[in-house]
N, C-alpha and C positions, 0 to 999 in steps of 0.2 A: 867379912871375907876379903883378902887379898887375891888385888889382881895383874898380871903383868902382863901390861898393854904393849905391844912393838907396833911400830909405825914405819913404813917407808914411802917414797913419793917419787915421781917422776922429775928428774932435772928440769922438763920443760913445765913445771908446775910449781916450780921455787917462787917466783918473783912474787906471784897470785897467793901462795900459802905463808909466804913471808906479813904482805901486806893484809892480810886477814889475823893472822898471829901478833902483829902487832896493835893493831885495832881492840882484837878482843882478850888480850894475854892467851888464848887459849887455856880456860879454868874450867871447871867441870861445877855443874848446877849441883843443885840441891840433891843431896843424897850420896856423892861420890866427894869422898877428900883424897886430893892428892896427896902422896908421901914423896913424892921425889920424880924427876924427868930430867932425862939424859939424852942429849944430843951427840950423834956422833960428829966429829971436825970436820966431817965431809960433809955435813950440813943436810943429807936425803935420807939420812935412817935415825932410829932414836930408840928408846922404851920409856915406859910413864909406870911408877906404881902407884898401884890405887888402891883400897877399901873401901867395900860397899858392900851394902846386902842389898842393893835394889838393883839388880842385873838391868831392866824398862833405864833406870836413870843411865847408867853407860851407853844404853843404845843410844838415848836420847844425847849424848854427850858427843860421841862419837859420830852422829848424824850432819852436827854440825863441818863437819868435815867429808864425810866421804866421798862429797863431789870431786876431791883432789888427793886424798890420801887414804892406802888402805892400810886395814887397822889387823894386829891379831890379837884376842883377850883369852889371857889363861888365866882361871883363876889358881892361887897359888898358895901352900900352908908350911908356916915355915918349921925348924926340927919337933917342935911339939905335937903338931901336925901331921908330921908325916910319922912319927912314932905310934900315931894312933891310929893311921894308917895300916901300917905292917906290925901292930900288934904289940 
């Protein structure tokens, strides 16, 4: 399952989430692959998409962070998806 993570973070939390982001690339463990992350030019907000069928691995992903950034996870299906959806 696909998922579309948004991220935004307080201005006075840049310098501390920058310097952690580049330490650990910010990558997601075992069980979550990234497909792409998007930063917006203003540098405090962004989206990340992901694939995963272990919702625990996201938490655990996302953990690593929350001390300075909140996160929102929608999981998301794309036209074949929502076809099957609405029938």
């Amino acid at each position: 399952m696909k998922f579309h993570i948004t991220y935004e973070f307080a201005p006075g939390d840049r310098d501390e989430i920058q310097a952690q982001f580049k330490e650990t690339g910010g990558l997601p463990g075992e069980g979550v692959t990234m497909l792409g992350r998007y930063h917006a030019v203003e540098g405090l907000t962004g989206f990340i998409l992901v694939e995963s069928d272990d919702a625990i691995a996201i938490g655990k992903w996302m953990q690593e962070w929350t001390h300075l950034i909140s996160f929102e996870v929608v999981p998301v299906v794309d036209d074949s998806g929502i076809t099957d959806v609405i029938g």
